[in-house]
N, CA, C and O atoms as a Tinker XYZ file with bonds, in Angstrom:
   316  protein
     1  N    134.143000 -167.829000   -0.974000    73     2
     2  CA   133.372000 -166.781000   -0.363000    64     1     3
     3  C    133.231000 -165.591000   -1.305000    63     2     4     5
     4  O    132.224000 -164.943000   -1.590000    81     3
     5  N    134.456000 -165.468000   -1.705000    73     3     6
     6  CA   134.098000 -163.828000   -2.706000    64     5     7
     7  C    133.290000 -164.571000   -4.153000    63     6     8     9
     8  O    132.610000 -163.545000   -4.163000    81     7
     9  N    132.958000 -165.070000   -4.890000    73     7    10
    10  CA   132.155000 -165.966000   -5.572000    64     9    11
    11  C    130.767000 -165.926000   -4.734000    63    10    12    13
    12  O    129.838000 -165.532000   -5.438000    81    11
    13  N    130.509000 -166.145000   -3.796000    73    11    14
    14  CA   129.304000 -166.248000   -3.239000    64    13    15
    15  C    128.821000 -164.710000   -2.936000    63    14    16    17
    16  O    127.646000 -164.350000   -2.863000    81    15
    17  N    129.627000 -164.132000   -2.825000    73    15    18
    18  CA   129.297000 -162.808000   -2.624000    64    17    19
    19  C    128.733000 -162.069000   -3.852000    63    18    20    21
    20  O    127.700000 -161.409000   -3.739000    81    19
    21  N    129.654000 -162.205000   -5.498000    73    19    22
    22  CA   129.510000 -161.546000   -6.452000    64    21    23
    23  C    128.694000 -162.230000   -7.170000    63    22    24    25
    24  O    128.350000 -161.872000   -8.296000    81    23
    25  N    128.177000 -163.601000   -6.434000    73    23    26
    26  CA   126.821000 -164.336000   -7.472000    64    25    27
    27  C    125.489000 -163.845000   -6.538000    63    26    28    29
    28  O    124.407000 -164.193000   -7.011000    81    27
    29  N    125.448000 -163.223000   -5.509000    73    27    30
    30  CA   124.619000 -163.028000   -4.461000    64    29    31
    31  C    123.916000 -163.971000   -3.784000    63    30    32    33
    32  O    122.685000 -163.989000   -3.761000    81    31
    33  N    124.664000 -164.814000   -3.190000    73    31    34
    34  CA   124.295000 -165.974000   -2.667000    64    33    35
    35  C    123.535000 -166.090000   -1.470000    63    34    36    37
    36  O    122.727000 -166.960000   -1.148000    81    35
    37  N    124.120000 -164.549000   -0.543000    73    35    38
    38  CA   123.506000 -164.457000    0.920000    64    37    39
    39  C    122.347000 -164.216000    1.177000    63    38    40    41
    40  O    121.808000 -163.864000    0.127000    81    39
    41  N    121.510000 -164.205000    2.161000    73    39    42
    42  CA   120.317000 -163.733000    2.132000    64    41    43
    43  C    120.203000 -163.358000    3.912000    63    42    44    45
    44  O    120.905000 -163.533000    4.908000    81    43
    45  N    119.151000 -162.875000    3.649000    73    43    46
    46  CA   118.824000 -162.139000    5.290000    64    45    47
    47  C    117.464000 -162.562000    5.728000    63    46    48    49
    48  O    116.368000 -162.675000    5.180000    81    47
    49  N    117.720000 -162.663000    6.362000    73    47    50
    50  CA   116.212000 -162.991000    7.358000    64    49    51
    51  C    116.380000 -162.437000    8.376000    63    50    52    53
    52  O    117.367000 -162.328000    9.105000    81    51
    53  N    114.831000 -161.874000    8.461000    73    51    54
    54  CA   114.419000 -160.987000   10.059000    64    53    55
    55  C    113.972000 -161.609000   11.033000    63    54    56    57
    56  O    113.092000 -162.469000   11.023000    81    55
    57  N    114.718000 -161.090000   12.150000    73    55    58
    58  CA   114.153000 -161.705000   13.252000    64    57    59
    59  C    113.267000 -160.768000   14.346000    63    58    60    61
    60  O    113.976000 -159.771000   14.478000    81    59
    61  N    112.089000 -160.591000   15.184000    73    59    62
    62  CA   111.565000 -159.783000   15.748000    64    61    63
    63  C    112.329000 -159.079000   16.846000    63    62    64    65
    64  O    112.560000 -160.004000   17.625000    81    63
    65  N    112.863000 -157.974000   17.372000    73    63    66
    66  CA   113.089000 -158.034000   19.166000    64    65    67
    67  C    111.992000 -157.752000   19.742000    63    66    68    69
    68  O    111.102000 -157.044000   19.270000    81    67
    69  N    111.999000 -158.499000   21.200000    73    67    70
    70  CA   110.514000 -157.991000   21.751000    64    69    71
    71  C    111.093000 -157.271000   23.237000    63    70    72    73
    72  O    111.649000 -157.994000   24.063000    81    71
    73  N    110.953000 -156.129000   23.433000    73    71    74
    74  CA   110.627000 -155.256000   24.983000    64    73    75
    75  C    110.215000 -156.124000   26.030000    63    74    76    77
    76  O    109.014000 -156.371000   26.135000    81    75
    77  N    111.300000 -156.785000   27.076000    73    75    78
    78  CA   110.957000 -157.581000   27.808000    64    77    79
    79  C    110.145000 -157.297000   28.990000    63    78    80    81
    80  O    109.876000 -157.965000   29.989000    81    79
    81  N    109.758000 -155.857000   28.513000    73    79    82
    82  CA   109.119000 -155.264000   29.701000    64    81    83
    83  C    107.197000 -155.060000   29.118000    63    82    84    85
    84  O    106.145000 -154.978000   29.752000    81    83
    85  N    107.353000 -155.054000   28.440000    73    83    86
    86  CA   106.112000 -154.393000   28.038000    64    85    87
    87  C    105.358000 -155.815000   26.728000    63    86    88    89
    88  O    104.190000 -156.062000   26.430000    81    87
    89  N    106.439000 -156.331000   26.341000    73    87    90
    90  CA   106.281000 -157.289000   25.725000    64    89    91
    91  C    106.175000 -156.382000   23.964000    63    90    92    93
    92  O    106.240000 -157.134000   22.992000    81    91
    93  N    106.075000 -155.390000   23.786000    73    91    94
    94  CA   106.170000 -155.162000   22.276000    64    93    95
    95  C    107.497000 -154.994000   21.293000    63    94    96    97
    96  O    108.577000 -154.526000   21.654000    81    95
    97  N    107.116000 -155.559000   19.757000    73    95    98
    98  CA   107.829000 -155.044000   19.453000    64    97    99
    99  C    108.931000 -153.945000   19.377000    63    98   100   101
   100  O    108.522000 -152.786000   19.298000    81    99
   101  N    110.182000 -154.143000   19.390000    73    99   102
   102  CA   110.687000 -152.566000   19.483000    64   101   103
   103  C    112.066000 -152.841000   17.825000    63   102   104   105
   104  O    112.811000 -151.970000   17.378000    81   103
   105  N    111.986000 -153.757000   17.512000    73   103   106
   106  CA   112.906000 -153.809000   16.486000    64   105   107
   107  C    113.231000 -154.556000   15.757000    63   106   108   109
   108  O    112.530000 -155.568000   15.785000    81   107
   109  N    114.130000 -154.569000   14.948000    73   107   110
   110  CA   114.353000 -156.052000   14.426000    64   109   111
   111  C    115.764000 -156.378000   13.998000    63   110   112   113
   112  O    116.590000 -155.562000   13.588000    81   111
   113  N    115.969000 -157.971000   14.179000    73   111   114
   114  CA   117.645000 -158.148000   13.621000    64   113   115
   115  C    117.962000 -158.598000   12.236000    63   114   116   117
   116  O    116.944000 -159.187000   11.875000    81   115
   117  N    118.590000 -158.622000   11.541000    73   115   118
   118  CA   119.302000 -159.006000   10.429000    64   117   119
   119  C    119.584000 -160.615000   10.649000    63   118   120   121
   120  O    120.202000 -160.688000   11.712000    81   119
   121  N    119.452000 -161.559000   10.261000    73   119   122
   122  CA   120.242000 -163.090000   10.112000    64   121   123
   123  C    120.833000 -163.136000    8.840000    63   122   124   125
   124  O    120.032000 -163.040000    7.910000    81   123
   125  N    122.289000 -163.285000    8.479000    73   123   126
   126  CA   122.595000 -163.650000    7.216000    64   125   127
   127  C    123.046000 -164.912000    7.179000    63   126   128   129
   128  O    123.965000 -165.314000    7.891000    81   127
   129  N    122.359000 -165.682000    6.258000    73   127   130
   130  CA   122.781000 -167.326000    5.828000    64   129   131
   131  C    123.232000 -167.216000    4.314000    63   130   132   133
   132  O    122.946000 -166.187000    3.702000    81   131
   133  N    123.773000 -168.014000    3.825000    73   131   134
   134  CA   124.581000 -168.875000    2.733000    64   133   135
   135  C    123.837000 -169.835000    2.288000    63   134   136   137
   136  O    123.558000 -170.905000    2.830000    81   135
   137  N    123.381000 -169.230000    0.824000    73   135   138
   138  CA   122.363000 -169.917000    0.133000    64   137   139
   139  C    123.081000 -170.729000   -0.975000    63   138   140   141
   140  O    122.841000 -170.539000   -2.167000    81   139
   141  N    124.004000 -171.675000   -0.510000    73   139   142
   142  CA   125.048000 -172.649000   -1.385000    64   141   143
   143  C    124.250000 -173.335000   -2.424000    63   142   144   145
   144  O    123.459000 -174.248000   -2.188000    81   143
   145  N    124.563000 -172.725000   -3.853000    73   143   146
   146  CA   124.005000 -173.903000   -5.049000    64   145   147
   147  C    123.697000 -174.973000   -5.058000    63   146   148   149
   148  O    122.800000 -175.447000   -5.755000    81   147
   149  N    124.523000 -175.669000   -4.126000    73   147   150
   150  CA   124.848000 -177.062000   -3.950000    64   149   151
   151  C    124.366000 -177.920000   -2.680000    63   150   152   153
   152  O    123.933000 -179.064000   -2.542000    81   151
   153  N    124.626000 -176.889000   -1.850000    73   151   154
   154  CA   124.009000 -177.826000   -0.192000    64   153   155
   155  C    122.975000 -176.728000    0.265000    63   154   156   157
   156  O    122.503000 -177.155000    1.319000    81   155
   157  N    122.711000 -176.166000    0.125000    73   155   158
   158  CA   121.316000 -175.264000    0.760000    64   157   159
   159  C    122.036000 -174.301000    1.330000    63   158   160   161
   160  O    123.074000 -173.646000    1.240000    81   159
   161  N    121.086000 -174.475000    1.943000    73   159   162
   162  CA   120.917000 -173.186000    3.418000    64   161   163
   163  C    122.379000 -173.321000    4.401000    63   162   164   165
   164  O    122.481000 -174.473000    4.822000    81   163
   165  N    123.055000 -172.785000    4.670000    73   163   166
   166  CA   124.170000 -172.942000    5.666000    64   165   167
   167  C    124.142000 -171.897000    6.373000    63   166   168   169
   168  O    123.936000 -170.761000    5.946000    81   167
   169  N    124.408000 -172.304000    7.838000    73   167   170
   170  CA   124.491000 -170.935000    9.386000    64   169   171
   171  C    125.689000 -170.048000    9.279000    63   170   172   173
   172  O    126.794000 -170.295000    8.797000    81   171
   173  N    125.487000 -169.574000    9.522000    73   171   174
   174  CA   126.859000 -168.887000    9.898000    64   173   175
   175  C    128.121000 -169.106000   10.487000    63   174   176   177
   176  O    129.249000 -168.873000   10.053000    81   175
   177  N    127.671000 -169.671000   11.721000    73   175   178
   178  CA   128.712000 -170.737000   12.354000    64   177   179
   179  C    130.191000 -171.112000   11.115000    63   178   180   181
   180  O    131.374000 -170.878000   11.364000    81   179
   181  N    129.710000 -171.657000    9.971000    73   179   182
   182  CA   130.166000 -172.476000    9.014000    64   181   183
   183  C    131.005000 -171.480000    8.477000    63   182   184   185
   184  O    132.222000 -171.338000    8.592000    81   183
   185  N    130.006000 -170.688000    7.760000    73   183   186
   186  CA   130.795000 -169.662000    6.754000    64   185   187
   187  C    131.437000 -168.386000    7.495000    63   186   188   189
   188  O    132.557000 -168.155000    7.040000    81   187
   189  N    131.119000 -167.660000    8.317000    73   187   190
   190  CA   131.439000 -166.337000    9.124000    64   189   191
   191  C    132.951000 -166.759000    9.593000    63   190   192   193
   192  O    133.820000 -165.954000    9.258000    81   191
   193  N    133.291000 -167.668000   10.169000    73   191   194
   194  CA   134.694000 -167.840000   10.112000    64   193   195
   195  C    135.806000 -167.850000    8.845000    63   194   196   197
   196  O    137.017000 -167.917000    9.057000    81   195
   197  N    135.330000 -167.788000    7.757000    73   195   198
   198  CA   135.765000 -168.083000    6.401000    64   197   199
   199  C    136.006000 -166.693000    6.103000    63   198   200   201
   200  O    137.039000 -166.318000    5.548000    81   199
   201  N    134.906000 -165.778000    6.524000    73   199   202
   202  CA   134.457000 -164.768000    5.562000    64   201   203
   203  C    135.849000 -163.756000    6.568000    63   202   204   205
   204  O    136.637000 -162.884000    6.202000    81   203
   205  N    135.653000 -164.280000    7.627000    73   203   206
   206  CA   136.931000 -163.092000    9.134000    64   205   207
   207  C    138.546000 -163.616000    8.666000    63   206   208   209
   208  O    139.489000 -162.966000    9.117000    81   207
   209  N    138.754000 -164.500000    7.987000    73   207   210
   210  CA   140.106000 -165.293000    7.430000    64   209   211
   211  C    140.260000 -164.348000    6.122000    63   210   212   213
   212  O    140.811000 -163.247000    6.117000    81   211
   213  N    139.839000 -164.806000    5.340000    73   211   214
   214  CA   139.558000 -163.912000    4.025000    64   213   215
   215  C    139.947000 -162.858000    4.351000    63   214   216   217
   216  O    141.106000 -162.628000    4.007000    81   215
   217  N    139.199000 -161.717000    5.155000    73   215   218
   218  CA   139.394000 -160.486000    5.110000    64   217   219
   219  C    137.795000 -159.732000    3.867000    63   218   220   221
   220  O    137.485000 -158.729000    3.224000    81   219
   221  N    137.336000 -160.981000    4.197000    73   219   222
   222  CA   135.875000 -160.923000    3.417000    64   221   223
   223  C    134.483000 -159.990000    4.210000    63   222   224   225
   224  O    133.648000 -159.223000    3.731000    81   223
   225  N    134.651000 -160.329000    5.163000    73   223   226
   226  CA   133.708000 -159.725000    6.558000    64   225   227
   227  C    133.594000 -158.669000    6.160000    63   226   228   229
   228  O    132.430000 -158.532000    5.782000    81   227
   229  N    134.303000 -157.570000    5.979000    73   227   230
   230  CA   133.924000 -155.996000    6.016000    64   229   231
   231  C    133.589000 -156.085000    4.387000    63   230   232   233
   232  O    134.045000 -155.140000    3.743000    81   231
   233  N    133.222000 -156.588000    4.010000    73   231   234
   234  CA   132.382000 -156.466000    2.308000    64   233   235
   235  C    131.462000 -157.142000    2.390000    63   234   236   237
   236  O    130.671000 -156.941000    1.468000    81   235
   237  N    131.022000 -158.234000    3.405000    73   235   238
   238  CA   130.243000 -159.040000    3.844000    64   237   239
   239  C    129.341000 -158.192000    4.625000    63   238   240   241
   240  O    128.255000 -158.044000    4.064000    81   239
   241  N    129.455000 -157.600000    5.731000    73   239   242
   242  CA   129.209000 -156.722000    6.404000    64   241   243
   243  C    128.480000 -155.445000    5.734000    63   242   244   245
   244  O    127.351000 -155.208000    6.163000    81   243
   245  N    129.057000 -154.496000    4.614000    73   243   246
   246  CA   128.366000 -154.040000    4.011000    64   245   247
   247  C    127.320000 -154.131000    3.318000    63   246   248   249
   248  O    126.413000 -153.316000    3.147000    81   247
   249  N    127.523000 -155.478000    2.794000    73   247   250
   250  CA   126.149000 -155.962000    1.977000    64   249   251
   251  C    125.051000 -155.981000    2.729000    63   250   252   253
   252  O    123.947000 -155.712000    2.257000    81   251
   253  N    125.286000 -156.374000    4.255000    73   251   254
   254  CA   124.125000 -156.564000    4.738000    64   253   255
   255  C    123.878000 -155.222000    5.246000    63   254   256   257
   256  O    122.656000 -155.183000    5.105000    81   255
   257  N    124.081000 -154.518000    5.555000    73   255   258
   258  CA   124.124000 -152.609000    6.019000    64   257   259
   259  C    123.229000 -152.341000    5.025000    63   258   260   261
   260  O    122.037000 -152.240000    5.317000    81   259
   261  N    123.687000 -152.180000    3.643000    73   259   262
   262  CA   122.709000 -152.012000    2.217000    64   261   263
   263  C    121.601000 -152.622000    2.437000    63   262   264   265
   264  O    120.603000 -151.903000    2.494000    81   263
   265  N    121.485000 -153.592000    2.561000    73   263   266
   266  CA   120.120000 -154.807000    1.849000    64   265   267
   267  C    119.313000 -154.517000    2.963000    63   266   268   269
   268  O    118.186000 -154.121000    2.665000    81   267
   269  N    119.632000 -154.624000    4.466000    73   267   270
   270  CA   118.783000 -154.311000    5.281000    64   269   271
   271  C    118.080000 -153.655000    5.286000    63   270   272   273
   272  O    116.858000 -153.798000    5.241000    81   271
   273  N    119.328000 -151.886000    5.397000    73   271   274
   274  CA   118.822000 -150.125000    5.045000    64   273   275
   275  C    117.947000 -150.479000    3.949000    63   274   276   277
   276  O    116.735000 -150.534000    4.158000    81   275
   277  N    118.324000 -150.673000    3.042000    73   275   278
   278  CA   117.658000 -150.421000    1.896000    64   277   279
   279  C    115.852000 -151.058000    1.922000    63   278   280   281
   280  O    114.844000 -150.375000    1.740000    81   279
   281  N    115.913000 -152.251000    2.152000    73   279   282
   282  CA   114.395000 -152.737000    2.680000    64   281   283
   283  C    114.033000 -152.087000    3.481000    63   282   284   285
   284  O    112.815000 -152.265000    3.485000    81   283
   285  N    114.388000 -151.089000    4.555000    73   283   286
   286  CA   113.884000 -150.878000    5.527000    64   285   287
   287  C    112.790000 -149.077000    5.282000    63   286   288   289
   288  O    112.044000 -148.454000    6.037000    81   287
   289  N    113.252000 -148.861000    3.901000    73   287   290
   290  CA   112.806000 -147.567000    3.356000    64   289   291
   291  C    111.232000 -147.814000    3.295000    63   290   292   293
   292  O    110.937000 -148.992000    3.093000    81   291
   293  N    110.122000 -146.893000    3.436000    73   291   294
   294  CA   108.813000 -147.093000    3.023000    64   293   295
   295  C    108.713000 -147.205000    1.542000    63   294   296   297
   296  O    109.472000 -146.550000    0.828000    81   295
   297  N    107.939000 -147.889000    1.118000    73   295   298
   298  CA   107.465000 -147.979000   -0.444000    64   297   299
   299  C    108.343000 -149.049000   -1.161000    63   298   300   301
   300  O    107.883000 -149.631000   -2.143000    81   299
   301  N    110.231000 -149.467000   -0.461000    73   299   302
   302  CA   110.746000 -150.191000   -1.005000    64   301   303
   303  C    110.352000 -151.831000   -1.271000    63   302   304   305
   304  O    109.977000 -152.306000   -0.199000    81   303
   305  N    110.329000 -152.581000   -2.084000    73   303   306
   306  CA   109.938000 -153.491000   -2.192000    64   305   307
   307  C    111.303000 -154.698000   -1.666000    63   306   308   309
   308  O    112.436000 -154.709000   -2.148000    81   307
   309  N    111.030000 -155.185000   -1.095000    73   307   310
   310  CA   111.916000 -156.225000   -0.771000    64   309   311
   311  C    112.959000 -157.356000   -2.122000    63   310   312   313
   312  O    112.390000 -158.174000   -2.845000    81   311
   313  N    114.026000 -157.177000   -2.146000    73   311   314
   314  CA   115.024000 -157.745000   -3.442000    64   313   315
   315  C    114.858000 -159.551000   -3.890000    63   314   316
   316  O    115.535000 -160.025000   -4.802000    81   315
């Protein structure tokens, strides 16, 4: 996990929320998956238990705080 972290392995994907009342957009979520060299794409399910053992999560956690915030600026270009 810390290897996957310092090669930047994770990635994020957005997901929409929609206002169940009105039906519009009102936000959006973060998904982080595990982009393994070797086997692809992996859920979270898999790795997020690894990362809460470790003591990896709260550096895990930050990354995605950054990468999100940080895309979420006007003019920023996505990483």
């Amino acid at each position: 996990m810390r290897r996957a972290l310092e090669r930047e392995e994770f990635r994020l994907f957005y997901q929409a929320k929609a206002d169940s009342v009105t039906g519009k957009i009102c936000g959006f979520e973060a998904l982080l998956r595990w982009e393994h060299p070797d086997k692809g794409m992996i859920l979270p399910g898999e790795f997020i238990p690894v990362l809460e053992e470790t003591g990896l999560i709260v550096q895990a956690g930050e990354w995605v705080l950054r990468t999100a915030c940080g895309r979420s600026r006007p003019g920023r270009q996505p990483a």
